[in-house]
C-alpha positions in Angstrom: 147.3 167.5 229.1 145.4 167.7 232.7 146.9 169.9 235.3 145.9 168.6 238.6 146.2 170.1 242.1 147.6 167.6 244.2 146.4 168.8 247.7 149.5 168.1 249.3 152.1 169.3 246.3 150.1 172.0 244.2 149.5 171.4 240.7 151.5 168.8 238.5 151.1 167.6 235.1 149.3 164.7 234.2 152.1 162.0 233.8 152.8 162.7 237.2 149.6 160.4 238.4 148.1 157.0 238.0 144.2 157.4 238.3 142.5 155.4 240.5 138.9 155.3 239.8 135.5 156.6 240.8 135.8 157.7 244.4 133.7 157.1 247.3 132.8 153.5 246.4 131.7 151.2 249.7 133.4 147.9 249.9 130.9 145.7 250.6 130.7 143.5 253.6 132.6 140.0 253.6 129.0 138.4 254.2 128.1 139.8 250.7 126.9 137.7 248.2 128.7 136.9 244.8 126.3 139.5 243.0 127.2 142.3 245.5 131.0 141.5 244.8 130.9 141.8 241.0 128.9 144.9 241.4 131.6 146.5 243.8 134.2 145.0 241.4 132.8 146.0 237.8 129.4 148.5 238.0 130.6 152.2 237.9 128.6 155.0 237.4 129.6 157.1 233.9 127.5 160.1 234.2 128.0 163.5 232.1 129.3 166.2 234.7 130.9 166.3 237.8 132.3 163.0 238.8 134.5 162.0 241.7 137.6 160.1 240.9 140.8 158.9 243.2 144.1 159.6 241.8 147.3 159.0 243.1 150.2 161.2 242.8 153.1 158.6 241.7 155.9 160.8 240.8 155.4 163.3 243.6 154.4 162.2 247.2 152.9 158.8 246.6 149.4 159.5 248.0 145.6 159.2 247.2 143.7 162.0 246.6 140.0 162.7 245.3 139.7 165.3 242.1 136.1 166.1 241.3 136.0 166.5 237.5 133.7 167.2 235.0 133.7 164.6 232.4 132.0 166.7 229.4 134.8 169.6 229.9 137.7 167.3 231.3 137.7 171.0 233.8 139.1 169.7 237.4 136.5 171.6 239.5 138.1 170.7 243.1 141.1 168.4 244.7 140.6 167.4 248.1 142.7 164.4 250.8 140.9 161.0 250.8 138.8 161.0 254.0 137.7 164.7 253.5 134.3 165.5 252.1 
């Protein structure tokens, strides 16, 4: 079982959370064509390493936040708000 450092709680088990996918993805804009749509909707990058993802603490406070994890370890290397870089 992951333990993750919610940034506004401290660190909680993993049943505590709902993940919420790779982080840092750009909605496109509503001008965007049907390709750019199903790329924002379905294209993810699944790279070995470090890899930003959005969680959200649902038995705790109830907010996003961004864990950088790497995927070959399943180590959390950093927890930081959403909007922080």
């Amino acid at each position: 079982m992951l333990l993750i450092p919610c940034p506004y709680c401290g660190v909680r088990p993993e049943l505590e959370f709902s993940y919420g996918g790779q982080a840092h993805i750009a909605r496109p804009q509503t001008s965007a064509s049907a390709e750019e749509w199903a790329a924002f909707q379905y294209e993810r990058v699944n790279t070995r390493g470090p890899h930003a993802e959005r969680w959200r603490h649902t038995h705790g406070c109830g907010r996003f936040f961004n864990v950088v994890r790497d995927t070959t370890t399943d180590q959390i290397l950093r927890s930081y708000r959403s909007g922080e870089r």
